[in-house]
Residue, then its C-alpha position, 0 to 999 in steps of 0.5 A: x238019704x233024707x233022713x240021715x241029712x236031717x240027722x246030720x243037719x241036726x248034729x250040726x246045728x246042736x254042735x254051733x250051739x256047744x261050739x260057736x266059736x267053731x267056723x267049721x261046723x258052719x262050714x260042715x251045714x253049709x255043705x250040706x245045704x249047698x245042694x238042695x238049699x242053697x239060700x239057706x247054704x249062701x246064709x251060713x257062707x255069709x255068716x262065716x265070711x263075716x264072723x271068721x274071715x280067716x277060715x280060709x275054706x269058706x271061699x271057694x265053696x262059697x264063691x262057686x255057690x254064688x256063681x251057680x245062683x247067678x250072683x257073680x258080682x258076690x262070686x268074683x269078690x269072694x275068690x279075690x278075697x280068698x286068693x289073698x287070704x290065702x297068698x296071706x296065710x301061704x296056703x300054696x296048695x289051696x291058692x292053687x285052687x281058687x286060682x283055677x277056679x276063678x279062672x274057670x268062672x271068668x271063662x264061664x262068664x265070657x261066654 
């Protein structure tokens, strides 16, 4: 499973390199990282929510990411910011998403 996870981190890190204009293969290494290392995974979120705001993907994953690391000021900001990017670009189905789960860390965080 390492193996092929290097492999990949590989392939995508040689892919920004190719294709820096490309949010999504920063969002593919984010993902990958999220779960074992997730500083270096909040890194690349950042990364794309400075250099491609508009990639609407990022804020989710990110926000949920920041909440599991205990950085719920950052969660909170980043799925407001990705509920009204995507009220912006009329993304019903994943507006949907980040309104469940930001509601979902409120409960969390009320607890």
């Amino acid at each position: 499973k390492n193996s092929m996870q290097a492999e990949r981190i590989k392939f995508l890190l040689d892919q920004i390199e190719l294709a820096p204009e490309d949010p999504f293969n920063l969002y593919a290494l984010a993902i990958e990282y999220k779960d074992n290392q997730q500083d270096k995974a909040i890194k690349y979120f950042e990364k794309l929510l400075k250099e491609f705001p508009e990639y609407l993907p990022t804020y989710y994953h990110a926000a949920a990411l920041y909440f599991e690391t205990n950085q719920n000021k950052e969660a909170e900001n980043t799925y407001l910011l990705g509920i009204k990017l995507a009220e912006k670009l009329k993304k019903e189905k994943t507006l949907r998403e980040l309104k469940s789960a930001y509601q979902m860390f409120l409960d969390e965080i009320d607890e």
